[in-house]
N, C-alpha and C positions, 0 to 999 in steps of 0.2 A: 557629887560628881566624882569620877573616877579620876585617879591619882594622877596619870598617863595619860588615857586617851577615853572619850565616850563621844559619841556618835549617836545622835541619834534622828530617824529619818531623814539621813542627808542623800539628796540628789543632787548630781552635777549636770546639768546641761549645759551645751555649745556647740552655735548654729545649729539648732533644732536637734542637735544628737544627746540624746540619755546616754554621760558615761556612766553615771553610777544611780543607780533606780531605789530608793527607801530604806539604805542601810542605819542600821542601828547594831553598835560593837560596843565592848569595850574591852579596851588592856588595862591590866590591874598591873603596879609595881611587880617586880618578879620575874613578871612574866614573860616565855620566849614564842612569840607566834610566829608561823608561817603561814604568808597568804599566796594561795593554788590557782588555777587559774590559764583558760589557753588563750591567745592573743586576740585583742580584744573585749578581755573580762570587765577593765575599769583597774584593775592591780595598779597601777604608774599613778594614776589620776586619785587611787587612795590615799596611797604614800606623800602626793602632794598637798591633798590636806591634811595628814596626816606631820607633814614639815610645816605648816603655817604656809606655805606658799600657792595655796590657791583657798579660796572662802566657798562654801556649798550654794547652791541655786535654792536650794530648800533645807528645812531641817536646822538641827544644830547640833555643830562641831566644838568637842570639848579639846582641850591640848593641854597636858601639863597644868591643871585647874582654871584655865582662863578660854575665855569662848571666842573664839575667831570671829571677827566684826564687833570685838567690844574690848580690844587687846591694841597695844602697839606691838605690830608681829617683828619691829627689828631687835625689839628686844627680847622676845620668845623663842625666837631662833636659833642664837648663840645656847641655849639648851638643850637644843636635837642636832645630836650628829647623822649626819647624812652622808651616805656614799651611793652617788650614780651616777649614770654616765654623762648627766646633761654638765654636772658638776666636774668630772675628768674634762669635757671639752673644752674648759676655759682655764688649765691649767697652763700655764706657758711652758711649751715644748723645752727648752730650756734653763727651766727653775730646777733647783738642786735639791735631790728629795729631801734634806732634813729641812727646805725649806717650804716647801707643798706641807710639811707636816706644822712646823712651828706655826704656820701664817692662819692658819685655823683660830689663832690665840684671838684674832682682828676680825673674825670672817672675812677676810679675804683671798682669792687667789692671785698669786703675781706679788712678790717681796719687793717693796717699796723703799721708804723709811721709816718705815717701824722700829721702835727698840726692843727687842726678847732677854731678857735676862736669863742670870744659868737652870732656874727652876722652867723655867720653858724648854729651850734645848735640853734638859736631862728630861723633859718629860718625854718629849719628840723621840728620844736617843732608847728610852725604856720601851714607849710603845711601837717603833720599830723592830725591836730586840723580840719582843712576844709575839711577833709574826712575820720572823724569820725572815726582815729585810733588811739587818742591821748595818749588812755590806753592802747595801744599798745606799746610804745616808750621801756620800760625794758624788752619784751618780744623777744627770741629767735626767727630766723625767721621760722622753723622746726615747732614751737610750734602752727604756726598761720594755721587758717583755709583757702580754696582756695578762698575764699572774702576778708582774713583779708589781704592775700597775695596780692592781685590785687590794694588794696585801698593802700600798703606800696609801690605797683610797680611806683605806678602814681603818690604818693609823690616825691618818687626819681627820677621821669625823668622831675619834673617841680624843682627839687633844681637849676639848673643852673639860672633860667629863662629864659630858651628856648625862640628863636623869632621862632619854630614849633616844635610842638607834638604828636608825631605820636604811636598809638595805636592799638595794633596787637589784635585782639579778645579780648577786655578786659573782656567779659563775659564769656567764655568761662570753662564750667565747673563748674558754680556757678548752686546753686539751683534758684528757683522762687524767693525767699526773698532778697538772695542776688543779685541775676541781677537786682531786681528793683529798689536795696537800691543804687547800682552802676551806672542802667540809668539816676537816679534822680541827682547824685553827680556828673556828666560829664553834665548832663544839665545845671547844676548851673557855673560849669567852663565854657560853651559852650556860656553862657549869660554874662559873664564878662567881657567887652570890653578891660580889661586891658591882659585879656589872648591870648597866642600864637595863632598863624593858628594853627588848630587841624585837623588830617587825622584818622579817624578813621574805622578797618578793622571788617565787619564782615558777617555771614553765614545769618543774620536773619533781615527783618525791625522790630522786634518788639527789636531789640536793639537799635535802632536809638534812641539817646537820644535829648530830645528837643534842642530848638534852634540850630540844627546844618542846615546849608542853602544848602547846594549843596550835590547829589550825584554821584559818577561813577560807574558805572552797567560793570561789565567783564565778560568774557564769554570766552573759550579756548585761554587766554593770549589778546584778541579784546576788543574795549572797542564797547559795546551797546547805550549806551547813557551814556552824561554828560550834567548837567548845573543845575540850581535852582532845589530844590527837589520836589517841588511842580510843576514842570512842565516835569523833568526827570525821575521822580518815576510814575510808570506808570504802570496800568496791562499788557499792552503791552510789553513792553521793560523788567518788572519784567517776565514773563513768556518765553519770550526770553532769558535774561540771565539764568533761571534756567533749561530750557528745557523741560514747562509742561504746561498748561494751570492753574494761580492762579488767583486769586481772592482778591486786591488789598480794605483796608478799613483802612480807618483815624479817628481816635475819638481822638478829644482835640487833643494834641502836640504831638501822640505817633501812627503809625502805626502798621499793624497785616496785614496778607495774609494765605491762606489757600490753596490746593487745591482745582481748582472748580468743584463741583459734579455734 
């Protein structure tokens, strides 16, 4: 079994809907994937099995060497950091970011009576620092903007030390400035060899943050293509999974596509 994640012919149904139709993957230690994909692919419903938080209709789902439906998933979980947005909605408008960060240590959101010692807050106070929220830390999370929010999300889902990290649209709703300030700070994580396998979800290549190596291309819950990005990523395969004819370009570490005219 793969170290990460394997997958193999899992389908998801609910109430009579195929979200995901005989996928077979796997992420190998290392590795930085991004999964493609236009709404309504199955992309969300991967990543959820892909957290322990939902089990396949068929098939079997590997995680971190243990097989979902033969695992207790509360304690598999506190291994996968997660940032998304179902996970941002339960955050108490009110909680003080270094505390949305440290409370990660419990899986919890919402600071109770927990005790954190200083190796907790120094971790909180470093992984803030590396994505450039550090002056964020006494700030209400209500107060922050939807970048400042995103950069606080992905702190707290690397506080455990995740051995995978999975990322639901992290751009999602940011301006120009702040998607670029965000593709740039996921590329630096992406090039750290000391970092998790990284799964990361989204609508657009030009979010693709550098160094990430492989992609998965989805298409009505089907996977289109997988493997190295540079060989999977493809106008081909891109215009299949979105259902149009694009126009596929690469400058330096960062891709763009268009429709073609």
């Amino acid at each position: 079994m793969s170290d990460v994640l394997e997958l193999a012919g899992v389908s998801v149904v609910r109430g009579g809907n195929t979200l995901l139709d005989d996928i077979s993957w796997e992420v190998e230690e290392g590795e930085r994937w991004v999964v493609l994909g236009p709404n309504g692919a199955g992309k969300t419903t991967l990543l959820q099995i892909a957290a322990g938080r939902m089990h396949p209709t068929r098939g079997v789902a590997g995680v971190l060497g243990e097989v979902l439906g033969a695992v207790d998933v509360f304690e598999l979980r506190p291994r996968i950091g997660l940032a998304s947005s179902s996970i941002a909605e339960r955050i108490p408008g009110d909680e003080v970011v270094r505390d949305v960060v440290v409370t990660a240590s419990y899986g919890i959101v919402g600071r109770w009576r927990e005790d954190y010692d200083s190796l907790d807050h120094a971790r909180a106070t470093e992984l803030l620092e590396a994505l450039g929220a550090a002056h964020l830390a006494d700030r209400t999370f209500n107060t922050l903007s939807e970048g400042e929010r995103k950069r606080v999300q992905i702190a707290r889902a690397l506080m455990t030390d995740p051995e995978l990290m999975l990322l639901d649209e992290p751009a999602a709703g940011l301006d120009l400035g702040g998607r670029e300030d965000l593709v740039a700070r996921l590329g630096n994580l992406a090039a750290d060899l000391a970092a998790p396998a990284l799964v990361l979800v989204t609508h657009h290549v030009e979010e693709i943050p550098p160094s990430f190596t492989d992609v998965l291309l989805l298409r009505e819950g089907r996977v289109v293509a997988a493997g190295p990005i540079e060989l999977a990523l493809t106008e081909e395969h891109l215009s299949e999974t979105f259902g149009l004819p694009l126009e596929l370009d690469r400058r330096g570490d960062r891709w763009f596509a268009r429709a073609r005219g």
